[in-house]
C-alpha positions in Angstrom: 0.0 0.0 0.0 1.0 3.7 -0.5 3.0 4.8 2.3 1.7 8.0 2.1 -1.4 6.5 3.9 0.4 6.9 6.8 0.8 10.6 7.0 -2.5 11.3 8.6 -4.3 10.1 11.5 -4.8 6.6 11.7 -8.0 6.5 13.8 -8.9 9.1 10.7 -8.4 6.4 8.3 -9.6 3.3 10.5 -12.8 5.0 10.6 -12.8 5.2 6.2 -11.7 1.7 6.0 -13.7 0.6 8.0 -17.1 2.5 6.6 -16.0 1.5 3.3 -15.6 -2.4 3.7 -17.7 -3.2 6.4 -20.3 -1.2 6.2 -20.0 -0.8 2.3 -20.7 3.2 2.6 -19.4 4.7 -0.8 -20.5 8.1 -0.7 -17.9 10.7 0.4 -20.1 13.2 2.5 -21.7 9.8 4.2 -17.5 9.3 5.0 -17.2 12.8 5.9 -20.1 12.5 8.5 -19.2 9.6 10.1 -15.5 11.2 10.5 -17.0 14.0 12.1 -19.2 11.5 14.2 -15.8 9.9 15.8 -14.8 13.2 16.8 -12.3 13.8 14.2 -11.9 16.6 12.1 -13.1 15.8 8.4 -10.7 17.3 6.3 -8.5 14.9 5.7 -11.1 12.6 4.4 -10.8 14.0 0.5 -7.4 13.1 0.3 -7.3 10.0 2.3 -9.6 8.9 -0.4 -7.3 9.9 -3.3 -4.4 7.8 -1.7 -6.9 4.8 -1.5 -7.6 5.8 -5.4 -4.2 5.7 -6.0 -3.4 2.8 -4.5 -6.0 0.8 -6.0 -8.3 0.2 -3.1 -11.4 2.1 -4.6 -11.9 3.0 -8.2 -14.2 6.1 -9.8 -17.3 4.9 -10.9 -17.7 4.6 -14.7 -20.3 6.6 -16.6 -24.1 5.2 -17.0 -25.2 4.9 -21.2 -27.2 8.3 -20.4 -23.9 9.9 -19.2 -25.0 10.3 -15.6 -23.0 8.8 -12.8 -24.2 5.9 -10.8 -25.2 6.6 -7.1 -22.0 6.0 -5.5 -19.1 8.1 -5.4 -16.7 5.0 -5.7 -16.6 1.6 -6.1 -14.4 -0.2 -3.6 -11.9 -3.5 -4.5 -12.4 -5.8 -2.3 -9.5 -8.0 -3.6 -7.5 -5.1 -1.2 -9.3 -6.3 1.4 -6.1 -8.4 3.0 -3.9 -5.8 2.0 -5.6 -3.1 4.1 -5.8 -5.6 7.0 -2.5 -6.6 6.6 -1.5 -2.4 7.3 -3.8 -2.4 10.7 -6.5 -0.2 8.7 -9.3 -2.5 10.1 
């Protein structure tokens, strides 16, 4: 995994992992919430998600036929799911 990952808070990004492959959330203001929630400033949460892009553990959605986007704001690999365990994430 990225090691960048490891420049912000980890309870910050235990509570993203978590959302995204437990609960399944994939909507970033849903993430941003339940950041907040923990008692953690938010902030951070926009560009946690962009190392997690980068890194292969969620992927952008692709574009509907009509040219609209599906409901979620990503679409999470859950072949990264040992990978992320493997770092302590979960």
């Amino acid at each position: 995994m990225n090691q960048e990952i490891h420049n912000y808070d980890k309870e910050v990004v235990k509570v993203i992992t978590n959302s995204i492959f437990k609960e399944e959330i994939t909507s970033t203001q849903v993430l941003k919430d339940r950041v907040y929630q923990n008692g953690h400033d938010d902030k951070d949460v926009s560009d946690i998600l962009n190392v997690l892009l980068y890194s292969g553990i969620i992927d952008m959605p692709r574009y509907e036929l009509n040219g609209k986007f599906r409901e979620h704001d990503f679409m999470v690999n859950m072949h990264k799911l040992n990978e992320v365990e493997r770092e302590g994430l979960i």
